[in-house]
N, C-alpha and C positions, 0 to 999 in steps of 0.2 A: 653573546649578543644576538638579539634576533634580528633577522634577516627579515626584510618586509619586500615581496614581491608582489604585481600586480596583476592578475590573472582576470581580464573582463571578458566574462560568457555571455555572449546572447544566440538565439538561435542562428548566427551565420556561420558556427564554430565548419571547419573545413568537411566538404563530404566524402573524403575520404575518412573521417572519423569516424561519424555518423552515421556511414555504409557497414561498418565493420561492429555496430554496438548496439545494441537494447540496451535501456529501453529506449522512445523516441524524446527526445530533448524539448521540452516545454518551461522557459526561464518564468515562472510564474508562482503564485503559493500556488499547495497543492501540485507542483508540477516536480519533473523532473531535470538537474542540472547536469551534466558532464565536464569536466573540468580537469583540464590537463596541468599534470605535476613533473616530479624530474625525467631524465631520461636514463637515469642510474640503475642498470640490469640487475646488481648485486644486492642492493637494500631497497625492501618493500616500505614506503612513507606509510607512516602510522598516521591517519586523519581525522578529527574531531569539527562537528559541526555543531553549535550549541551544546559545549559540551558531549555530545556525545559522538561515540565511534561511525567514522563514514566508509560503505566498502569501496576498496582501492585495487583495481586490476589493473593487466598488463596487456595494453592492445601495439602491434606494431615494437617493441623494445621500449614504449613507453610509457609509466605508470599513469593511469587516469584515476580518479574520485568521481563515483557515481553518487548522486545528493541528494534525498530526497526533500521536500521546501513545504513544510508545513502550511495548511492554509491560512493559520494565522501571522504569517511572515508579512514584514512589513517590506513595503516596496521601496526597490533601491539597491546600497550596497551591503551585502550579505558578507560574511570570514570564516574562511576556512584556520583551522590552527594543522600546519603539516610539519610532522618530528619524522627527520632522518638523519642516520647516520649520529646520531646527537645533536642535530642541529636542529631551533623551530624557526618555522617562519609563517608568512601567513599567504593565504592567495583570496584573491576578491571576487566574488562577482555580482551582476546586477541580475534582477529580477524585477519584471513586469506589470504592471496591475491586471488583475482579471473580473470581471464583474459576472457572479455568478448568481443566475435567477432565483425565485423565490419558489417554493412548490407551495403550494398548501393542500393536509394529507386529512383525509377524517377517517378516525377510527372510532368505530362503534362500541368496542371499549375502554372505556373512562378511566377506569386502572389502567392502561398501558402509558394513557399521556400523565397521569397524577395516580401516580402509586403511591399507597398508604405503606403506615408505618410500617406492618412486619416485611411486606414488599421492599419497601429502600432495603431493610437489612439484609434483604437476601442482595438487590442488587448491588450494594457497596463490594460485598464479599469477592461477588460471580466478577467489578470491577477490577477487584485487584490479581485476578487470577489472569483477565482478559490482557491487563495491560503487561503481565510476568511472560504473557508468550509472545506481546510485539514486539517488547525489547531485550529479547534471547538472540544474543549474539553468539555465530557459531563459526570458529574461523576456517575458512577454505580457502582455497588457493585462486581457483578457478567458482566463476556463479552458473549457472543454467539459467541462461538469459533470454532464449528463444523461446517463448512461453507460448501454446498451444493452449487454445479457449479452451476449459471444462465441458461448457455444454452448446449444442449450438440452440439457433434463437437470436432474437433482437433484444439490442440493450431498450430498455424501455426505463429504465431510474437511472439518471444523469449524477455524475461527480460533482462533488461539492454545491450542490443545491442547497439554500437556506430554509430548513425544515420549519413549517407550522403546522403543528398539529393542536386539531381544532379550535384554532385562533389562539395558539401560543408559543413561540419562539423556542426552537431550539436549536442545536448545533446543525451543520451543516451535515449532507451527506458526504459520509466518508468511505465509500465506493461505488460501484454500477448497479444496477438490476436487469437480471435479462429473463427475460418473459420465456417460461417453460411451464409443462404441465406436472403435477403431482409423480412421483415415481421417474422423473425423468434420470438417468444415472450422470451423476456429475465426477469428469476425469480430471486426474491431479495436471497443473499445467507443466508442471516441471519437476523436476526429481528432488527429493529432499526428505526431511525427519517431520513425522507428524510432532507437531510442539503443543500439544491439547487438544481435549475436544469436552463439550459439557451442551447440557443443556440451559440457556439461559433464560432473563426473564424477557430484553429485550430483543437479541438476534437468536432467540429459539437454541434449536440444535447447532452446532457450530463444529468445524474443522480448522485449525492452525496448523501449516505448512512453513516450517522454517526452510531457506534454499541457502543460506549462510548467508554472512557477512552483514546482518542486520535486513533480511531481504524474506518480509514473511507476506504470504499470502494468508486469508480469510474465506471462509465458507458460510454465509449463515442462513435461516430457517429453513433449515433438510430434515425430512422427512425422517429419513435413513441413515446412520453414520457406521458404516464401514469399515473403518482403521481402528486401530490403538493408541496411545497415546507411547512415544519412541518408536514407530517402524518407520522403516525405512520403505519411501514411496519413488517410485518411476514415474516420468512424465506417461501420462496415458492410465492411471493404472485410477479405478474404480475407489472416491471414499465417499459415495455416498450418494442420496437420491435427490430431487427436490421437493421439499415441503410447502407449509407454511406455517411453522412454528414460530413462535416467540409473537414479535410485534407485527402482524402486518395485516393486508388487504385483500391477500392473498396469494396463491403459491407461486412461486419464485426463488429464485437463486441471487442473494446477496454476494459479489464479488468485490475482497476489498483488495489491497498492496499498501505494506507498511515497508517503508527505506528508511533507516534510523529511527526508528519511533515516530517516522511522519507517514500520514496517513495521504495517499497519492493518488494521482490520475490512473485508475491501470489500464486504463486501452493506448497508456504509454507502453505498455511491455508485449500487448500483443496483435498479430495483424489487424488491418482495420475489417470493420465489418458495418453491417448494415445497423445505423441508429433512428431511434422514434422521435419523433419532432415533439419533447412529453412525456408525461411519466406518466405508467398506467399500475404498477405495484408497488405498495411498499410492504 
């Protein structure tokens, strides 16, 4: 029989939890949830959020679920499914609204917002490869959660912004931009397996950093790409320079973070730093 437990997260969750954990907790789409489960030292809870696998660590003797919240989540009460020991149950929590602005981008070329036909068929392809490395799950025990910017510079392209280019609607942005100059060298934030890397049609030259438990970082229109695809990367350690390939305005460092296949805030995961009132790249 499943057990139904009611677990309501919003940002006042204790600070002693939230002292002790990255990333920083934003109950919101597109944000990040924290959400405490048993206190059973023996058996690690197996967690699924929208079907899919949630990573689950152990802060203080007690198992927590780190969540990432898609930004197309609907506001309200969100379900965890948590299996331990053979048992499931579920845990709740709420989430936010957020009203996120509008940018509008003009790029000078016309193919990059309405790509023709042999175009789509490259970009479907380069799609399915993109999304094979957000949702490589890799299991660890322990995450490298203290994440160390890549490059310094000012964010200057804002999360989850509702994209128009040249007066037509597309997806939101699905990470930062931080204003650097061409050649600038960009460091890994945290230790883990390079999960791809390719040149695309849309985010250019790109890097994928798996840090396990569904926890990938993104690199995209780099000049330079420095790793392999399976090495093993240390926080700090050099993949790659900044460009401006693929889609953009000009050179710049595309920063995303993918938790479960959602695509998230990531200046949740690392110290704060100085932001532009505005977006000056894309």
């Amino acid at each position: 029989m499943i057990r139904v437990f009611f677990v309501i997260v919003s940002l006042m969750l204790s600070g002693q939890l939230l002292a002790m954990t990255l990333p920083q907790q934003a109950a919101i789409p597109g944000g990040v949830v924290i959400v405490p489960l048993s206190a059973d030292d023996l058996v690690k809870p197996v967690v699924k959020y929208r079907k899919k696998p949630v990573a689950v660590v152990k802060s203080d003797g007690q198992w927590i679920a780190i969540v990432g919240v898609p930004l197309g989540a609907k506001v309200g009460t969100q379900r965890l499914s948590v299996t331990q020991a053979g048992k499931t149950s579920r845990a709740l929590f709420e989430i936010q609204d957020k009203a996120y602005p509008t940018q509008h981008i003009t790029i000078k070329n016309k193919g990059k917002v309405n790509p023709n036909k042999l175009d789509m068929t490259r970009i479907n392809k380069e799609s399915a490869r993109i999304k094979a490395a957000l949702r490589h799950w890799t299991e660890k025990e322990k995450l490298p959660l203290q994440f160390a910017w890549p490059i310094e510079g000012r964010v200057s392209g804002l999360f989850g912004r509702r994209r128009v280019f040249n007066g037509q609607a597309r997806r939101p942005h699905s990470g930062i931009d931080i204003a650097a100059p061409t050649g600038t060298e960009i460091h890994a934030p945290a230790e883990g397996i390079v999960r791809g890397t390719g040149d695309y049609f849309f985010n250019g030259k790109t890097v994928f950093i798996d840090h396990g438990q569904g926890l990938v970082t993104m690199f995209c229109h780099l000049d330079r790409i420095d790793v392999q695809d399976g090495q093993m990367i240390e926080q700090g350690n050099v993949i790659g320079t900044v460009g401006a390939t693929g889609r953009v305005t000009g050179p710049h460092l595309h920063l995303g973070v993918s938790l479960n296949d959602a695509r998230v805030e990531p200046r949740l995961f690392f110290p704060e730093r100085e932001v532009v009132d505005g977006d000056e790249k894309e």
